[in-house]
DRENDO-1510 file (C-alpha; in Angstrom, 1 decimal, always signed):
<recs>
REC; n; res; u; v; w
REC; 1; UNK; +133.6; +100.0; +82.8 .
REC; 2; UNK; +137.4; +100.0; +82.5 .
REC; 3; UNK; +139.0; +101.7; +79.4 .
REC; 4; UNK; +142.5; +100.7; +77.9 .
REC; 5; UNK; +145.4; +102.7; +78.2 .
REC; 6; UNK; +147.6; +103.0; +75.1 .
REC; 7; UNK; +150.0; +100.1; +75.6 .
REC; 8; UNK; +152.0; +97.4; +73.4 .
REC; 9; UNK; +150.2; +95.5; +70.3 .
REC; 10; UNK; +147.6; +92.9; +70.7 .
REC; 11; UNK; +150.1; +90.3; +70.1 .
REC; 12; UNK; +151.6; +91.1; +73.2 .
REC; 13; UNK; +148.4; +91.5; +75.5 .
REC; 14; UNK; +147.4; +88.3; +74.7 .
REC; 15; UNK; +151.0; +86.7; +75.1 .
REC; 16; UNK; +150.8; +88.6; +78.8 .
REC; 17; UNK; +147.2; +87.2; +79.5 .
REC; 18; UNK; +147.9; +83.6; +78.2 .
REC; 19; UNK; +150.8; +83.5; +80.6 .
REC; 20; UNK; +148.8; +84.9; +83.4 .
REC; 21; UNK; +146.5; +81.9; +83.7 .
REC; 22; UNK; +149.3; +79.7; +82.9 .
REC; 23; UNK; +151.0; +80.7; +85.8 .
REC; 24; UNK; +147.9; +80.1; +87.5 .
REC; 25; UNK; +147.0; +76.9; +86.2 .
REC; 26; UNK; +150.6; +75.3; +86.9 .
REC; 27; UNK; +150.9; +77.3; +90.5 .
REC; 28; UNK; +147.5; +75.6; +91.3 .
REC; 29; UNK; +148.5; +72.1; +90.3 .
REC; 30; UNK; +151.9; +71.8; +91.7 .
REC; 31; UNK; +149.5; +71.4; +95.1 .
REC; 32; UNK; +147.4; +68.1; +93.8 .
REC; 33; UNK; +150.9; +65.7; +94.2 .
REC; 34; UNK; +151.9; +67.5; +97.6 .
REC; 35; UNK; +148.2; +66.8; +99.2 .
REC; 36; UNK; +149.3; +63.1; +100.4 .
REC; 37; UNK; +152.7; +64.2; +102.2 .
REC; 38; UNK; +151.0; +67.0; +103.3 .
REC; 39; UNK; +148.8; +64.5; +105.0 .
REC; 40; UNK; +151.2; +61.5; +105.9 .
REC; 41; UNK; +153.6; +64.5; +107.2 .
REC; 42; UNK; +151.4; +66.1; +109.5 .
REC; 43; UNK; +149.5; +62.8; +110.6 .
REC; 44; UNK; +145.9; +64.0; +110.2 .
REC; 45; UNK; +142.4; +62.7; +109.3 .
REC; 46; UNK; +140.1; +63.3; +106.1 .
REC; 47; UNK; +137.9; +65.7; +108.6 .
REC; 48; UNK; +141.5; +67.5; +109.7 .
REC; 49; UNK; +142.9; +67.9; +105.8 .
REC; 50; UNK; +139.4; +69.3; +105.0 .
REC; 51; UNK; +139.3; +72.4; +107.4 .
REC; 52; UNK; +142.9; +72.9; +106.4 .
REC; 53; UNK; +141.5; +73.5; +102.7 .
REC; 54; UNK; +138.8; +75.6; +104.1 .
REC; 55; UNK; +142.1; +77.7; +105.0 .
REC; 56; UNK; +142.5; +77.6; +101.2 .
REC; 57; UNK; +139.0; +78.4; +100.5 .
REC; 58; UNK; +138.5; +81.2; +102.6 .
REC; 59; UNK; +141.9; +83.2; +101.7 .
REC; 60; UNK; +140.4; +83.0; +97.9 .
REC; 61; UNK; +136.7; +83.8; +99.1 .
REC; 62; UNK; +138.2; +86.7; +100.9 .
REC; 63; UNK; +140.4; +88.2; +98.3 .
REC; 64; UNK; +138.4; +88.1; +95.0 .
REC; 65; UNK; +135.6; +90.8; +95.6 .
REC; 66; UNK; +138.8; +93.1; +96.9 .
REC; 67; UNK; +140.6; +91.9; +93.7 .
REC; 68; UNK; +137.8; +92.9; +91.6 .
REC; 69; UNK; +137.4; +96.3; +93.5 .
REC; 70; UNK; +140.6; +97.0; +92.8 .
REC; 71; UNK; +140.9; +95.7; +89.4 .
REC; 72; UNK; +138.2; +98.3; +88.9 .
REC; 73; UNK; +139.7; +100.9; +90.4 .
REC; 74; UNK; +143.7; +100.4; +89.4 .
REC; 75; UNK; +143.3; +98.2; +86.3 .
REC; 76; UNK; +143.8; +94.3; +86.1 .
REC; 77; UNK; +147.3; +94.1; +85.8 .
REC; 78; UNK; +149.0; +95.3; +89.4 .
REC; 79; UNK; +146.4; +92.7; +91.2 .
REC; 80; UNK; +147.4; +90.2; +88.6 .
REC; 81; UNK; +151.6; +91.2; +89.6 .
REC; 82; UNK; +151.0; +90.9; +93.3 .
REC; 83; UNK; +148.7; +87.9; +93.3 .
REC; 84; UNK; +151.6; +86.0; +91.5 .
REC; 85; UNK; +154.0; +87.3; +94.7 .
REC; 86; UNK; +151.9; +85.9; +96.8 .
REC; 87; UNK; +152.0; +82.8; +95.0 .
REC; 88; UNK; +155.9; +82.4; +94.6 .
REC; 89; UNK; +155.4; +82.6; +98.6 .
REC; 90; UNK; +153.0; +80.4; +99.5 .
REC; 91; UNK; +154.6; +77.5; +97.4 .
REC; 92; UNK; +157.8; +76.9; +99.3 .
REC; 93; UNK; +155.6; +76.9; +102.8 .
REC; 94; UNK; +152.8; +74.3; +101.1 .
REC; 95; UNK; +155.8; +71.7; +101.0 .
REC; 96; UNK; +157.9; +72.4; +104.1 .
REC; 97; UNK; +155.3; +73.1; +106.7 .
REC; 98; UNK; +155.5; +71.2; +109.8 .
REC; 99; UNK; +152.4; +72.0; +111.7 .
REC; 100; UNK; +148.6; +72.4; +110.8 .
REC; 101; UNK; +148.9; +75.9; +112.1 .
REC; 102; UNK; +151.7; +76.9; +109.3 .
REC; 103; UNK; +150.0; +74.7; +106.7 .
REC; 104; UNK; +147.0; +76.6; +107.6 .
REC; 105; UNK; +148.6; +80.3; +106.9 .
REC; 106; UNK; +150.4; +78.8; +104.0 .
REC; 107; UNK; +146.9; +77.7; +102.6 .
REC; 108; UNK; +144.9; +80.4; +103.3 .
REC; 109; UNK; +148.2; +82.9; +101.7 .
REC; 110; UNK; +147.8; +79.9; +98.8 .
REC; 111; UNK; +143.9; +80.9; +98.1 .
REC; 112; UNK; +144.1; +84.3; +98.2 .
REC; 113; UNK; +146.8; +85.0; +96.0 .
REC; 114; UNK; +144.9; +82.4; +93.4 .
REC; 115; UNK; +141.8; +84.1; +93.7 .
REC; 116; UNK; +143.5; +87.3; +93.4 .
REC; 117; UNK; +144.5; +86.1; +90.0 .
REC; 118; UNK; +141.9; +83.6; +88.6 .
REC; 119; UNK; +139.4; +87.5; +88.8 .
REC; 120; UNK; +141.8; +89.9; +87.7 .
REC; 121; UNK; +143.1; +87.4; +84.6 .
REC; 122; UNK; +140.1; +86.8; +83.8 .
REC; 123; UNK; +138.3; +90.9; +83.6 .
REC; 124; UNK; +141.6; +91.6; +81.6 .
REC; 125; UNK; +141.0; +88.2; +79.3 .
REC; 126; UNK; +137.8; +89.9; +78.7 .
REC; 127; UNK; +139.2; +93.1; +77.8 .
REC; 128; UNK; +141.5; +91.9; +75.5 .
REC; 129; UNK; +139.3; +89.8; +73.9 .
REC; 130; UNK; +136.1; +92.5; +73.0 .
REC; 131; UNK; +139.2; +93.8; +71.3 .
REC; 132; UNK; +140.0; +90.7; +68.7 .
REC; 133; UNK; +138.1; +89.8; +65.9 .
REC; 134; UNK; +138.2; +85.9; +66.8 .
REC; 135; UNK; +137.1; +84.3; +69.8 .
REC; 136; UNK; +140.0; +84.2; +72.6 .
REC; 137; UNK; +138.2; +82.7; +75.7 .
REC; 138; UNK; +138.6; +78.9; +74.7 .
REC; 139; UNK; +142.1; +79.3; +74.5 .
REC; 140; UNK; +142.9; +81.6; +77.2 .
REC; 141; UNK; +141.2; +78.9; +79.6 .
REC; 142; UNK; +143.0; +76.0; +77.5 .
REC; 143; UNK; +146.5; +77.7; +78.8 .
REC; 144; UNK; +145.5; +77.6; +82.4 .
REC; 145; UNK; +144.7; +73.9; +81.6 .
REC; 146; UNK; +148.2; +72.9; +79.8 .
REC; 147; UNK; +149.6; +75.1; +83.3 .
REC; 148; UNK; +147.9; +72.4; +85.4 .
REC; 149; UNK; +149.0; +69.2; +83.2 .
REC; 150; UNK; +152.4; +70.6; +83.0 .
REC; 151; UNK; +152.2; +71.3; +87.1 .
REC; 152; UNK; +151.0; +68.6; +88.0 .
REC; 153; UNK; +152.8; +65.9; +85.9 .
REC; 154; UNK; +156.5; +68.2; +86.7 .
REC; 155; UNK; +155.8; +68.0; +90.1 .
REC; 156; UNK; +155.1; +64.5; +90.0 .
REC; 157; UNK; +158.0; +63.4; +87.9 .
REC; 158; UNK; +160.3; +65.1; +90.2 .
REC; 159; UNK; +158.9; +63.7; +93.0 .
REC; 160; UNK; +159.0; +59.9; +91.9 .
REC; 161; UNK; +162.4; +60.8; +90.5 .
REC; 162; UNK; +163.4; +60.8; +94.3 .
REC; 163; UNK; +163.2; +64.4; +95.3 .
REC; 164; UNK; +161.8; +65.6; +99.0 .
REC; 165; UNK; +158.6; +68.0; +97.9 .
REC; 166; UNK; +160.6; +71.3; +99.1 .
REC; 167; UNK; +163.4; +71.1; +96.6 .
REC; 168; UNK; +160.6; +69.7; +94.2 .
REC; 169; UNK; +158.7; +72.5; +94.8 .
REC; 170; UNK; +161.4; +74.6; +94.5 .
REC; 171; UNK; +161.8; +74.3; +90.7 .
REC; 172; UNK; +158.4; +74.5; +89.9 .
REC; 173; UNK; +158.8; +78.2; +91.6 .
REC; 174; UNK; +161.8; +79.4; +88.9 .
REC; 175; UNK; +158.9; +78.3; +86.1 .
REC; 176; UNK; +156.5; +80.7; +88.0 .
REC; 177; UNK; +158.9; +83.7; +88.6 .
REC; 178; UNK; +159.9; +83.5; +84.7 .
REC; 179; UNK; +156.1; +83.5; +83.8 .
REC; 180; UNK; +154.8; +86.3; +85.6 .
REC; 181; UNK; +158.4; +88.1; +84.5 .
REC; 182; UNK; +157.9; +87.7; +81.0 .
REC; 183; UNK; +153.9; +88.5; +81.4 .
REC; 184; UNK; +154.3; +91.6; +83.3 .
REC; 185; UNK; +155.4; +94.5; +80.6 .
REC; 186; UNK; +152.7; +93.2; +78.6 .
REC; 187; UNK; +149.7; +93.4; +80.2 .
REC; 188; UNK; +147.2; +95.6; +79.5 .
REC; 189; UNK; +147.1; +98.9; +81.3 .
REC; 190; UNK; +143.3; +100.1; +82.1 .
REC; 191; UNK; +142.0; +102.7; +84.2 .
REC; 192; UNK; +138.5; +102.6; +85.6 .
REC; 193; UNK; +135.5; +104.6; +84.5 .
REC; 194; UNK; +133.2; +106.8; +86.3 .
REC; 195; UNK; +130.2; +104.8; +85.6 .
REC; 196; UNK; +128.5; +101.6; +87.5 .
REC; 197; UNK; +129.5; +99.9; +90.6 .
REC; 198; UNK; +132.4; +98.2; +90.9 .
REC; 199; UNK; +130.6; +94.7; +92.2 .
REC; 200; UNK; +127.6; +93.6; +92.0 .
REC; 201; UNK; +125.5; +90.2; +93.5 .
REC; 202; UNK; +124.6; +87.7; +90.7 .
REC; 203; UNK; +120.5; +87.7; +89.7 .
REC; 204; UNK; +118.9; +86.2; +87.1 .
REC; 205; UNK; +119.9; +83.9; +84.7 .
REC; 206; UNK; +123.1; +85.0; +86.0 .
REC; 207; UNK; +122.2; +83.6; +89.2 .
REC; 208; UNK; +121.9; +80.1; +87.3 .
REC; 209; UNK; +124.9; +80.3; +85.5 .
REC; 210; UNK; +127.1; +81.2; +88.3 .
REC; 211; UNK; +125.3; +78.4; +89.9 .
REC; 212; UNK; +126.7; +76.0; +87.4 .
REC; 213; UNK; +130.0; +77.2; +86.9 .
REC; 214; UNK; +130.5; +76.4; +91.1 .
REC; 215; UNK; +129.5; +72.7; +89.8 .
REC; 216; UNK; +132.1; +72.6; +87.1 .
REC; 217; UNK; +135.1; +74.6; +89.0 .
REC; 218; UNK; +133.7; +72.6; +92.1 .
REC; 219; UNK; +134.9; +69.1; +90.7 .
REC; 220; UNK; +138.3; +70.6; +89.0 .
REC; 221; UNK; +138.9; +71.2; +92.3 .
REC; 222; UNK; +137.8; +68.2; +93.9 .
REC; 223; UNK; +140.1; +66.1; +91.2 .
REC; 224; UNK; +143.0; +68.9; +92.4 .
REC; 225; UNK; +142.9; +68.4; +95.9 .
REC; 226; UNK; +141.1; +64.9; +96.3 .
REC; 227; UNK; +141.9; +63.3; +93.5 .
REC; 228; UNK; +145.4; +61.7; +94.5 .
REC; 229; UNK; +144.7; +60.4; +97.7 .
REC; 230; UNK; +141.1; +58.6; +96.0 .
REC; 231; UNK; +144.0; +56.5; +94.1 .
REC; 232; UNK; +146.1; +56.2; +97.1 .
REC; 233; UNK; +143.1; +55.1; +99.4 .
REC; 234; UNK; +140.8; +53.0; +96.5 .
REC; 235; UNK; +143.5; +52.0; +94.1 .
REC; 236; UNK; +146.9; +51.3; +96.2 .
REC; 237; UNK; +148.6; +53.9; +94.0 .
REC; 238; UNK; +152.1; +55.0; +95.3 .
REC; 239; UNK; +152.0; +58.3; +96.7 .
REC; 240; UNK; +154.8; +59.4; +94.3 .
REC; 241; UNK; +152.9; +58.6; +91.5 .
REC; 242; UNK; +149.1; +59.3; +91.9 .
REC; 243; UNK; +149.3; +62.9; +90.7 .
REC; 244; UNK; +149.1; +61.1; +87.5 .
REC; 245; UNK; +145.0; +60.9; +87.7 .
REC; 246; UNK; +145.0; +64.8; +87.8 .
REC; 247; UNK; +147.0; +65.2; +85.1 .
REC; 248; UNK; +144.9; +63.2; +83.1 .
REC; 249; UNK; +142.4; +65.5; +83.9 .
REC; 250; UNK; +144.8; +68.6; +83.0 .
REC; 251; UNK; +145.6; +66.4; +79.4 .
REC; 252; UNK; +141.8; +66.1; +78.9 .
REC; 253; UNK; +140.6; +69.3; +79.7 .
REC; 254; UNK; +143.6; +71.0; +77.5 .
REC; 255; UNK; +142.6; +68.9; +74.5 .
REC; 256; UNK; +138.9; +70.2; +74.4 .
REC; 257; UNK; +139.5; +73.7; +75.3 .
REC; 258; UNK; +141.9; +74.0; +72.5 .
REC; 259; UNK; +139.4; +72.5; +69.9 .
REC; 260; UNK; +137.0; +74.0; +71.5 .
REC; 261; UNK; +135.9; +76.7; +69.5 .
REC; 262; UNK; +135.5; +74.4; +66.7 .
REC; 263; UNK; +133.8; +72.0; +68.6 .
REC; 264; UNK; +131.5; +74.4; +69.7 .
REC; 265; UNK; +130.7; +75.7; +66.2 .
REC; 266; UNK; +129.8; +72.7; +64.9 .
REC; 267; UNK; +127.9; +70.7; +67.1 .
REC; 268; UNK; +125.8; +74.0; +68.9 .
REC; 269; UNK; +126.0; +74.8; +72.4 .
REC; 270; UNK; +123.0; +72.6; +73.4 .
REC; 271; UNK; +124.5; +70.0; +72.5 .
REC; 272; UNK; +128.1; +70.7; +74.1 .
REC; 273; UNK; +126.7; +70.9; +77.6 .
REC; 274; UNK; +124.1; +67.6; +77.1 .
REC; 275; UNK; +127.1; +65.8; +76.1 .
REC; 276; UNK; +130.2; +67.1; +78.0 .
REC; 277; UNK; +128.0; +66.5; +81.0 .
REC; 278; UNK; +126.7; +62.9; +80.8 .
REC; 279; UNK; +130.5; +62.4; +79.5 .
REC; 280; UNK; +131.8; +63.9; +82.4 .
REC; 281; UNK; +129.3; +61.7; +84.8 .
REC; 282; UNK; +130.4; +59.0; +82.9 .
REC; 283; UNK; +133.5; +59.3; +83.9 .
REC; 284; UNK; +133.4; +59.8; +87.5 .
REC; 285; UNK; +131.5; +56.4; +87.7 .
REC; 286; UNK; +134.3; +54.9; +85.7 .
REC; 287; UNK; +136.8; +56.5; +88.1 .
REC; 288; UNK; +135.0; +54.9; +90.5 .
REC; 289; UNK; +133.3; +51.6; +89.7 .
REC; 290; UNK; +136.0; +50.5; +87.4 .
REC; 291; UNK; +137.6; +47.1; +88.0 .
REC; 292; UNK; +141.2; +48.0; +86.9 .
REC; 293; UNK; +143.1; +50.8; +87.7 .
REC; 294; UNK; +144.5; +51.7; +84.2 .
REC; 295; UNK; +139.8; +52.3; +83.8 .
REC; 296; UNK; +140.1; +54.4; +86.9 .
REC; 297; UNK; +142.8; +56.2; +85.1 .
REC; 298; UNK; +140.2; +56.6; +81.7 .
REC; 299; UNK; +138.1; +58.3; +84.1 .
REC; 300; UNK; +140.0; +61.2; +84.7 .
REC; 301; UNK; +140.1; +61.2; +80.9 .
REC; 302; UNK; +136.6; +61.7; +79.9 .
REC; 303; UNK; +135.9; +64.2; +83.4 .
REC; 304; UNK; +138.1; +66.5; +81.6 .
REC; 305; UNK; +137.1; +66.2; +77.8 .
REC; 306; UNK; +133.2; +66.4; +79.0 .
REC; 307; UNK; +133.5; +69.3; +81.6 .
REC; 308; UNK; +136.3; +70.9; +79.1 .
REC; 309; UNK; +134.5; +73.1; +76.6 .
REC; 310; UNK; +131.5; +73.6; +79.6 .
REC; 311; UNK; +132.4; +76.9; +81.3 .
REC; 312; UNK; +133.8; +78.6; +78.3 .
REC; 313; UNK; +129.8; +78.3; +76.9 .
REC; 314; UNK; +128.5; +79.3; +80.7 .
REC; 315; UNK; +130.9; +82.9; +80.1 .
REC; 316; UNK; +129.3; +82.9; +76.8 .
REC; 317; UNK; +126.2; +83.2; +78.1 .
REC; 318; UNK; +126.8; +85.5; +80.5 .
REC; 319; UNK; +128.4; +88.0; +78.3 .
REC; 320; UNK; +125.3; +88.0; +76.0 .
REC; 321; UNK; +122.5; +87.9; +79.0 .
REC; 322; UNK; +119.9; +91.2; +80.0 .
REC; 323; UNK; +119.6; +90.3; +83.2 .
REC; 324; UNK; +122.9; +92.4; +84.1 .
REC; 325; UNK; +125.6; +94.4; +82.4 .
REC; 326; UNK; +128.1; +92.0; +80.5 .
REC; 327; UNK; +131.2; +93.2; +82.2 .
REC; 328; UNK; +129.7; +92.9; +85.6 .
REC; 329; UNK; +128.0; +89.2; +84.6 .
REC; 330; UNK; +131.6; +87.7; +83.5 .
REC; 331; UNK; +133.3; +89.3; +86.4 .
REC; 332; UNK; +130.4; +87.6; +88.8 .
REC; 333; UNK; +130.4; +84.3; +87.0 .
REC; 334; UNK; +134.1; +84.3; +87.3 .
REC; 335; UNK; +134.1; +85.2; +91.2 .
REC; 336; UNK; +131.3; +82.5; +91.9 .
REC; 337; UNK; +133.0; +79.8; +90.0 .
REC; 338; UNK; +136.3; +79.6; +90.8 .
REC; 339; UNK; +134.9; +80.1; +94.6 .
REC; 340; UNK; +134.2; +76.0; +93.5 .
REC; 341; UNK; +137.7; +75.2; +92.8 .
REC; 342; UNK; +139.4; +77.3; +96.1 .
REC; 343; UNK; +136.7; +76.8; +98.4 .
REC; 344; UNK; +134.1; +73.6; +97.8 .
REC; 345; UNK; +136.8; +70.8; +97.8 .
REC; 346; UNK; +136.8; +71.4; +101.7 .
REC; 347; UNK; +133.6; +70.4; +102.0 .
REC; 348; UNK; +134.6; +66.9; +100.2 .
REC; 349; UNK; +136.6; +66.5; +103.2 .
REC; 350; UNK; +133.5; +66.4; +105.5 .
REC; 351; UNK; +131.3; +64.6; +103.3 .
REC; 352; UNK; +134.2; +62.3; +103.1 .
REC; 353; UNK; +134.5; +61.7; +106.7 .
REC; 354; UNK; +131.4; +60.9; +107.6 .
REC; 355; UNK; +129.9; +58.9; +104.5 .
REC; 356; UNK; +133.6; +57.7; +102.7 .
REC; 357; UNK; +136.1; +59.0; +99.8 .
REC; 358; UNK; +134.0; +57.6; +97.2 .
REC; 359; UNK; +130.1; +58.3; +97.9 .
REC; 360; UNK; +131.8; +62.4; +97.9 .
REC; 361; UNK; +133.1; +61.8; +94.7 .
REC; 362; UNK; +129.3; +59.9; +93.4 .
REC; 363; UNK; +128.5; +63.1; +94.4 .
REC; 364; UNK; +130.5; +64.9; +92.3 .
REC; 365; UNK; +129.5; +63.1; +89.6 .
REC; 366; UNK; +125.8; +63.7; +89.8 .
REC; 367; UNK; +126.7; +67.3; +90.0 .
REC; 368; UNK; +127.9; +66.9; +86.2 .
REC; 369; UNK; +124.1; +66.4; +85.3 .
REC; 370; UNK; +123.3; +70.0; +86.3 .
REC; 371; UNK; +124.7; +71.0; +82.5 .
REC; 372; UNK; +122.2; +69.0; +80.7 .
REC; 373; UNK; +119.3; +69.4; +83.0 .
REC; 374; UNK; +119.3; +73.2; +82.2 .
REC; 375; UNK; +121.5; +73.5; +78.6 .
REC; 376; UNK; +117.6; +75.1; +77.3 .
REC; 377; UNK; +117.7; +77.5; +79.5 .
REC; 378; UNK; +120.6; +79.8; +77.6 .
REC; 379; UNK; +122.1; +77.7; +74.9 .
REC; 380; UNK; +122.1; +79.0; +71.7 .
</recs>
């Protein structure tokens, strides 16, 4: 188990941690507005576009259990520091590629740097908040959400403002290199302990709940990645302008993680997961099925206020489970669900190329159902 080194006041810790996974939450979404000139720039196919995000997927797949080895070994923060390096350079190479083979290395550099992050924010979220006496997790989570509205709906201002995606892209890097700067005297320093392994599989309940947080993490990422060309292709939006859908999503997903404490409190956990998941299958088949495009739009509204307040009950769960040490639950939980976000969208690609854009997304949707089928099983 890591122990904390004497270091700056709580204040600051959690300053440095909300930064972290707003640097992640912005780095990640400044990708959803690029995906279509990725495409129309390269000329490829669904199928093409979908091994290209297996690129993605793999670089994260690869790096978390080394992140999380070596977040035990060396503490969260240096893995946190050099994921964000590998972030500021992947970004300029996601916009100016010009082949599949340099989008490819620009992806996979993309995932692994992310995943790097998403685990090591995440084991030093945790160990800041056993440390406070109010819950922390809601709104650590909420600021990688406001980093993805803010990402997504920057890079897609400056892009229907008439700017090619490099320069665009460009900026959005000076907000990433000013986070992590401001972040990195603050983190936490940790040192690990002599006891335990430093990964372990999932089992268990734990088993379930990573199970479920691949579902939720699985359509964030299918909204990041897929999300703007579902307009482009089923709603005739403008390329420019259809990372607004995502950052609808971002808006939504913001709102309930911030209130989500409170939410949580009063209404129960049962509850939270019965309802944020038919809401959020509600409004995939809005997304999808809706006449107008301004419903479409609603539909990225009610994914993220019913999927919003859904994970931070799953890490809840986990941390109070006896199936496993907490520590080593959360950190597997983590691992296994943002493997959804980095990794599953590529398969959307294939499903999409054989049975259409929209029967992977009805997919998606049923997914959401997973929450309230099993909410008994560990709801409070």
């Amino acid at each position: 188990m890591n122990q904390a080194v004497p270091c700056a006041d709580s204040s600051a810790t959690r300053l440095a941690t909300r930064l972290a996974f707003f640097v992640s939450g912005f780095g990640m979404a400044c990708w959803a507005p690029l995906v279509p000139y990725a495409k129309a720039r390269l000329g490829i196919e669904e199928a093409v576009l979908g091994l290209l995000l297996l690129c993605l997927g793999a670089g994260s797949m690869l790096s978390m259990p080394v992140a999380g080895v070596l977040a035990g070994r060396i503490g969260a923060r240096p893995v946190i520091l050099v994921g964000g390096v590998g972030l500021c350079c992947a970004m300029p190479l996601l916009a100016g590629a010009d082949s599949s083979l340099v989008l490819a290395l620009a992806l996979a550099l993309f995932g692994a740097s992310l995943g790097a992050m998403d685990v090591a924010m995440n084991i030093h979220a945790v160990e800041v908040a056993n440390d406070a006496p109010v819950p922390l997790m809601s709104g650590f989570h909420g600021l990688f959400s406001l980093g993805g509205f803010v990402g997504s709906l920057g890079m897609t201002g400056l892009l229907a403002a008439g700017l090619a995606p490099l320069p665009a892209i460009l900026v959005a890097l000076l907000v990433v290199i000013l986070g992590l700067a401001l972040a990195a005297p603050r983190l936490l320093r940790t040192r690990s302990g002599s006891e335990g392994p430093l990964f372990v599989l999932p089992r268990g309940i734990v088993l379930l709940l990573g199970a479920l947080t691949f579902a939720m993490f699985l359509a964030e990422g299918a909204l990041l990645d897929w999300g703007a060309i579902l307009l482009v292709e089923t709603r005739q939006f403008d390329p420019a302008q259809a990372g607004i859908g995502y950052a609808l999503f971002s808006l939504a997903m913001l709102s309930g993680r911030l209130t989500g404490d409170r939410v949580i409190a009063r209404l129960g956990e049962y509850r939270v997961l019965v309802g944020g998941g038919l809401l959020a299958t509600a409004g995939f088949a809005l997304m999808l099925l809706a006449p107008h495009s301004v419903l479409a739009l609603a539909g990225f509204l009610l994914v993220g206020l019913g999927a919003a307040n859904i994970v931070p009950v799953l890490f809840t769960a986990a941390g109070r489970q006896s199936a496993m040490p907490p520590n080593l639950a959360v950190a597997a939980v983590t691992t296994v669900g943002y493997a959804g976000v980095l990794a599953g969208p590529a398969l959307v690609g294939f499903v999409a190329q054989g049975l259409g854009l929209v029967t992977a997304f009805m997919i998606l949707g049923a997914l959401m159902l997973s929450a309230p089928l099993t909410a008994g099983r560990f709801a409070r």
